[in-house]
C-alpha positions as CSV (number, residue, x, y, z in Angstrom):
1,X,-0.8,-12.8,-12.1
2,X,-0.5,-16.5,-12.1
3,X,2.5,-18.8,-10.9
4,X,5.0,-19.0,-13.3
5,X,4.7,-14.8,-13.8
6,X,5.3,-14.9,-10.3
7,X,8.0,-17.3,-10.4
8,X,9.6,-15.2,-13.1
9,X,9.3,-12.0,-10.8
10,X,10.6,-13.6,-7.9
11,X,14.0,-14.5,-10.0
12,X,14.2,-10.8,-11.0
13,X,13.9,-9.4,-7.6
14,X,16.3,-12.3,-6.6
15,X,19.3,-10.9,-8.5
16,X,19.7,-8.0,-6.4
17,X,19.3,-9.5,-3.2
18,X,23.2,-10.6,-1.7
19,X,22.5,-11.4,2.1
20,X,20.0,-12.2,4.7
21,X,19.5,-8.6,5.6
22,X,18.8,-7.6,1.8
23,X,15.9,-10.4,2.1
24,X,15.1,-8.6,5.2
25,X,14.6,-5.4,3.9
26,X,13.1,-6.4,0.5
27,X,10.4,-8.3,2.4
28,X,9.5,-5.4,4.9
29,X,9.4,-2.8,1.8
30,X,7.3,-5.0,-0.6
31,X,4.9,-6.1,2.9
32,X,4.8,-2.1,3.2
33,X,3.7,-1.0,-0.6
34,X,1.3,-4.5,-0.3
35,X,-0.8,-3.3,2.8
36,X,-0.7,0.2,1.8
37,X,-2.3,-1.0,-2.1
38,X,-5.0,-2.2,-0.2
39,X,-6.0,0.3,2.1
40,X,-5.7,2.8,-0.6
41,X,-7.9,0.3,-2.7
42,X,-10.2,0.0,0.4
43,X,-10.5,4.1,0.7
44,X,-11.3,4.5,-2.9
45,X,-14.3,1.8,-2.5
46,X,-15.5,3.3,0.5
47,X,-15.2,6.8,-1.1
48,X,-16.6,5.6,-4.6
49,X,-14.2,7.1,-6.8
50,X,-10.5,6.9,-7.7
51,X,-7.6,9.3,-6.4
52,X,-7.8,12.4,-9.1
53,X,-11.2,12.3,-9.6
54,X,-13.6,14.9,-8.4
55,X,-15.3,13.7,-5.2
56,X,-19.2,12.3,-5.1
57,X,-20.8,13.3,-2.4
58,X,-19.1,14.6,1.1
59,X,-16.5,12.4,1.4
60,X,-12.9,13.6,0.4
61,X,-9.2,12.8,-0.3
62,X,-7.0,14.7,2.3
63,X,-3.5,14.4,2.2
64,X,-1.4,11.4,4.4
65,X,-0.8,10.8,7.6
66,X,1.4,8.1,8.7
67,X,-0.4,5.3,11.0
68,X,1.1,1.7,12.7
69,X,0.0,-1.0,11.0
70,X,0.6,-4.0,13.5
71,X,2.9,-6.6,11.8
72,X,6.0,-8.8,12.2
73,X,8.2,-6.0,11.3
74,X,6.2,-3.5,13.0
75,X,6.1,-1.0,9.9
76,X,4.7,1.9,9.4
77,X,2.7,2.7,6.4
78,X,1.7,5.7,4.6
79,X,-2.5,5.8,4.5
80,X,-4.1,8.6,2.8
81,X,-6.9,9.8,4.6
82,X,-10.6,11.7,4.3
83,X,-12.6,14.0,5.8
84,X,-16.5,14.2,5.7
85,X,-17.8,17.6,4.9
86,X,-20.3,19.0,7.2
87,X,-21.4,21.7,5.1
């Protein structure tokens, strides 16, 4: 995504937001979906396949747990997590 596309989104989003506590709570939601994209994207290199797909190796997709993920806002963010079969 370059600049202006960004630009362009950011005058979208902008519409909806009316006071400082709107900006507030759009910033701590998008913050939230951002860290949680990458650690998804983190898990599914580390596993070496995508969500949906069948597993390779021990390694597998189980379910979500909800973890602290230390930040200004102190939010919490939805992390899927794996288990490594023993057997």
């Amino acid at each position: 995504m370059n600049e202006k596309q960004l630009h362009a989104l950011a005058a979208e989003f902008a519409k909806n937001l009316k006071t400082p506590e709107d900006l507030n709570q759009f910033s701590r939601m998008l913050k939230k979906i951002t860290v949680e994209a990458a650690l998804n994207g983190e898990l599914t290199d580390h596993l070496g396949y995508e969500k949906y797909q069948p597993r390779k190796g021990k390694n597998a997709r189980n379910g979500y747990t909800s973890k602290t993920v230390i930040c200004d806002e102190g939010e919490q963010a939805s992390l899927e997590h794996f288990y490594e079969k023993t057997s």
